[in-house]
N, C-alpha and C positions, 0 to 999 in steps of 0.2 A: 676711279674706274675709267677705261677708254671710253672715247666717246663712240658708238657704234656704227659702223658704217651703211652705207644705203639700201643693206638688201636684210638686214640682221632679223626684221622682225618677221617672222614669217605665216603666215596664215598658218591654221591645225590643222595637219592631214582629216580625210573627208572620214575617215573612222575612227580617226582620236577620239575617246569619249572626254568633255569638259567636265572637271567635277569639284575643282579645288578655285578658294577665291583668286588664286595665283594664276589659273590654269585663266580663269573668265578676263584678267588683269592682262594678259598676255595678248588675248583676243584684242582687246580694247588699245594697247598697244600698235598693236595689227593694223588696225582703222584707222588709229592717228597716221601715221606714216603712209597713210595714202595720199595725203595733199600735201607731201614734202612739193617744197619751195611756192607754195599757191596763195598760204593764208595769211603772207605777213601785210600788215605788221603783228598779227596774231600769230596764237601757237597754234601750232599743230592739238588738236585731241581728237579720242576715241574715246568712245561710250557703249556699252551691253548690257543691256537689261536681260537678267535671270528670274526665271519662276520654275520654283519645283523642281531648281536643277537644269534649266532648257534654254536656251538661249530664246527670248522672243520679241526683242527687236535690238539692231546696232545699228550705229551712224559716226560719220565724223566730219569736223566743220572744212567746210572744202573753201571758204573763202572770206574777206572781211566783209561784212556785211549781210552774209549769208545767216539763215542757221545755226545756231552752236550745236555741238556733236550728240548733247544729253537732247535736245530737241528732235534731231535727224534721230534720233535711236526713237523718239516713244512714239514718232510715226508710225513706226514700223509695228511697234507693239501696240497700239489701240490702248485700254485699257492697265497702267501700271502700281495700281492697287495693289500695294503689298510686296510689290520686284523690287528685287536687287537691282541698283546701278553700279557698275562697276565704272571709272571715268577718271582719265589719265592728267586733268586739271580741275582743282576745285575750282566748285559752280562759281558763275560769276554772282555777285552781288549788288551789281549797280545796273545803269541804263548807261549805255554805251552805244553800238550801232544797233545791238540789239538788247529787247527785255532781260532781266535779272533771271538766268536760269534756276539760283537756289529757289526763289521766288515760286518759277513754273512747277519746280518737283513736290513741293510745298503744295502745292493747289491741287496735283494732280497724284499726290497720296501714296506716292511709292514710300515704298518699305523700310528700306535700309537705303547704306550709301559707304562704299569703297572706293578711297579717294587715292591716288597716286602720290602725289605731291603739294603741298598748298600754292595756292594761286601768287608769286612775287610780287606782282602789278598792288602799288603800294593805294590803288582801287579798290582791290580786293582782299590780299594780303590775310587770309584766316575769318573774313564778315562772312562768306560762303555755310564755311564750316559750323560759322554761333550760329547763323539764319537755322540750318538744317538740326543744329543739335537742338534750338529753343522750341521748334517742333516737334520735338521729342522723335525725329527720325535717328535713330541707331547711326554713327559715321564710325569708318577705319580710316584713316591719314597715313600711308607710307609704304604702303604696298609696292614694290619693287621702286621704288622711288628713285632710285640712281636712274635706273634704265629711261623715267620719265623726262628726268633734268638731262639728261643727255638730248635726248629726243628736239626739247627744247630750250637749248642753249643761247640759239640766235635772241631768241625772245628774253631770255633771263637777261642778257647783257643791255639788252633795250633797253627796258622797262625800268631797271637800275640804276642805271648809266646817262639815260638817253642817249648812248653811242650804238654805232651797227659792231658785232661780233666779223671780228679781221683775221681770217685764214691768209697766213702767206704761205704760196704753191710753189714749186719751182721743181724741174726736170733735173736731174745730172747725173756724171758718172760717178763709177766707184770711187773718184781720186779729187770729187768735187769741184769739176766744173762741168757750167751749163752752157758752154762755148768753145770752138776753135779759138786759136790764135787768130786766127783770121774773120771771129764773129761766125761761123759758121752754126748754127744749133740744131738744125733738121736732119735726123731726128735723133737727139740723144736718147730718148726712152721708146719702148717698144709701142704698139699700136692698141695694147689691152692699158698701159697707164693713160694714154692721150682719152679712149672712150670715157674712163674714167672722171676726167676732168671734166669733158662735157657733163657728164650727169651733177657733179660738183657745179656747174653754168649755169644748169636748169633748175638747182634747189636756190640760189641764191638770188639776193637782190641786184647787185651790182658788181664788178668786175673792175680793176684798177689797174693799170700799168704806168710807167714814165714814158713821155714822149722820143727817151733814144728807143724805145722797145717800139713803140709804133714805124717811128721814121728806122731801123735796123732790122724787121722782122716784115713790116706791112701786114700785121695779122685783123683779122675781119671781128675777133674777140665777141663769137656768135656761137651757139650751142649747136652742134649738127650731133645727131644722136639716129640710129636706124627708126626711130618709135615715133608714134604720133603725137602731139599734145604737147609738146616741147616747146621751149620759152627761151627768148634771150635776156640776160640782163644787162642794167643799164652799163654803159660802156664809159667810165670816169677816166681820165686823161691828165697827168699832172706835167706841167709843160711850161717850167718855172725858167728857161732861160729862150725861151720865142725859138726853140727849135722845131716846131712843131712845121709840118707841111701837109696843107689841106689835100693834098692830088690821092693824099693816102686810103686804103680802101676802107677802112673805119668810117670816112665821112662819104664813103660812095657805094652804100650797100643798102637793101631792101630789108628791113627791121622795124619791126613794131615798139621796140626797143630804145631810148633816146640815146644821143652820144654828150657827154657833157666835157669839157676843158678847166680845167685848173691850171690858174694863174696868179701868179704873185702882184702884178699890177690893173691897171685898167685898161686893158684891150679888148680889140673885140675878134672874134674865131665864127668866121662868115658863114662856116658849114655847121657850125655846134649848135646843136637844138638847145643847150645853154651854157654858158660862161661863168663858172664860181670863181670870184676874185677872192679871194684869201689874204692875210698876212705871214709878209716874208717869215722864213722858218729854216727849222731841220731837211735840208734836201731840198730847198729849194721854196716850199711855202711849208705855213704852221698846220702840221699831220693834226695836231689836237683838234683845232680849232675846223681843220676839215670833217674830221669827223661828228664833232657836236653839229657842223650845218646837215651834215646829211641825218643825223640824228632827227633833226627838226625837220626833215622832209621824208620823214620814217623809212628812211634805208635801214634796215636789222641787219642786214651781213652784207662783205664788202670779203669780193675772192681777189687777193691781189695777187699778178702774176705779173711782176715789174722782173728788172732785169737787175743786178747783184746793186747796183747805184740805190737804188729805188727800194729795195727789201732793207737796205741797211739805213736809208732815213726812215723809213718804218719802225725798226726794231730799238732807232736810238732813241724814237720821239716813244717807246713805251705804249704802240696803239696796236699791235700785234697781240691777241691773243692764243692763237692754235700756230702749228706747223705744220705743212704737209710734203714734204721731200719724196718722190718719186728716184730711186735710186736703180741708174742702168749698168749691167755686167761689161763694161767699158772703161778705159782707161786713157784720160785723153791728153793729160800732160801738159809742158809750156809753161812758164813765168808768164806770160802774157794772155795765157788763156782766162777766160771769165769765170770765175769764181761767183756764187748764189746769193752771198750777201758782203759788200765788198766794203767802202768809207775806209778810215781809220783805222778803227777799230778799237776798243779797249786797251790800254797798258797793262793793265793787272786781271790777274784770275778774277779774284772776287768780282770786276765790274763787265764779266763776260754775263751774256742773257744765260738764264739758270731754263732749264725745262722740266715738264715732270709729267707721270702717265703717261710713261712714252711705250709705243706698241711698233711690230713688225710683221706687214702684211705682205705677202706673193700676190704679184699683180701681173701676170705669164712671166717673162723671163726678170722681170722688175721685182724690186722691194719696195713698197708705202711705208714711209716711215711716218709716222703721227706722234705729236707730244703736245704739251700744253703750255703756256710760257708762266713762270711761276712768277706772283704778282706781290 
């Protein structure tokens, strides 16, 4: 099933009557995706306590460290003797940054319990679930469940992996390229994919490109979105043959945001609030071995929007998991013009990337193309 994009969950109109466990599931849904891109290196959840039918309290974990979402819900409700929790990740079961929710729900006597998905974090992994059922509290396990794992995907690839979840983005025309013959690319795609993208900025951790994309575009690789509360991510730089030039506006802009450089040797990048040295690699340094360090510095997603060089040592080191093609009604032609993922390339079908779930979205005059790269 597609993974669902930023606006899918949608609050219940104000007269919707809630009446099915599906309908209170959906709600709880709802509240998770309110702290898109806020709570990692955690998931996203939602939680709704039911009585007699009623919603009487929701919440969702807005941050690491904060609250979890079954907590923020029984605020609300006072008393949950006997309610329904409806909650889009089983409870946690350990001490973590914060106490063992199954634990809390367990004390405080609620009823039942409708679970989304089980908890991956090989922490918790189903302990949630025995805690809740050895108290003889009632559990459901799987209630729209797809729609859960979608929700949290960044986290699934963490937790499993210890690696960040790798979206490659890229703009281009019908005829697939993201450039003139002349390097030219402003603006292949219309002005409703570019917004887009920012909100893509604002959910994620970090943001990656190759140092020709910095020194050939001079992009600021910052979220600008009309709304409040917007975030930038960390700005990762791979800049494997010292092309790299500090004057660029990356390293001269006002962000809360750090800018980091990737490098195959020991140097040092005077403007970069830090320097990952790496071993030489696919593209210039080992994409793997990048990935596991930001693993270890709880990066969960990483939006890369390299230039065709840069997606195709991506795709050969196997660290790409999603796609996202932004496709403009444009036709721009040339042998020479920049192609989205360029290198070599494979000799044979069979050792072409395979994709799958693949979906086509209207984005004003653009198409979203989304797929999954099959592993």
């Amino acid at each position: 099933m597609p993974c669902r994009d930023f606006f899918v969950f949608q609050e219940a109109e104000e007269n919707a009557p809630l009446v099915t466990d599906e309908d209170f599931m959906r709600q709880a849904l709802y509240m998770a995706q309110r702290a898109r891109g806020r709570t990692s290196p955690n998931p996203m959840v939602g939680a709704v306590l039911v009585r007699d039918g009623e919603i009487i309290g929701e919440g969702f974990h807005k941050a690491a460290g904060e609250p979890h979402a079954e907590v923020n819900a029984t605020v609300i409700a006072g008393d949950i003797t006997g309610a329904t929790l409806y909650v889009t990740l089983e409870p946690c079961a350990h001490d973590g940054r914060t106490p063992p929710c199954a634990d809390y729900l367990i004390e405080r006597r609620v009823g039942r319990v409708v679970i989304a998905m089980e908890d991956p974090n090989p922490q918790v992994a189903g302990e949630g679930i025995r805690k809740l059922r050895a108290a003889e509290i009632p559990v459901k396990v799987g209630l729209l469940g797809e729609e859960a794992r979608d929700l949290v995907e960044f986290y699934i690839k963490f937790v499993t992996t210890g690696m960040p979840f790798v979206i490659a983005k890229c703009g281009m025309s019908l005829d697939g390229k993201i450039a003139t013959r002349t390097g030219e690319s402003r603006w292949v795609t219309g002005d409703e994919s570019r917004e887009k993208v920012h909100h893509l900025r604002n959910e994620v951790d970090a943001i990656m490109v190759g140092s020709r994309t910095v020194m050939l575009d001079d992009p600021t690789l910052t979220t600008r979105l009309p709304t409040s509360g917007t975030r930038d991510p960390i700005r990762i730089i791979i800049d494997a043959d010292e092309y790299l030039d500090e004057s660029r506006r990356v390293f001269n802009i006002e962000s809360a945001a750090p800018t980091w450089v990737v490098v195959p040797q020991d140097r040092a990048i005077a403007k970069a609030d830090d320097v990952l040295h790496m071993p030489s690699g696919t593209g210039g340094v080992d994409l793997p071995a990048l990935m596991r360090e930001l693993g270890q510095r709880e990066i969960t997603s990483v939006l890369l929007e390299g230039g065709g060089t840069t997606h195709a040592s991506a795709f050969e080191a196997g660290i790409v998991d999603k796609v996202m093609f932004f496709v403009a009604p444009k036709i721009i032609g040339g042998r020479e013009a920049v192609t989205p993922v360029e290198g070599e390339g494979p000799a044979h079908m069979s050792d072409v990337v395979a994709l799958e779930r693949m979906k086509a979205t209207p984005i004003g005059e653009d198409i979203l193309i989304e797929a999954y790269v099959k592993k």
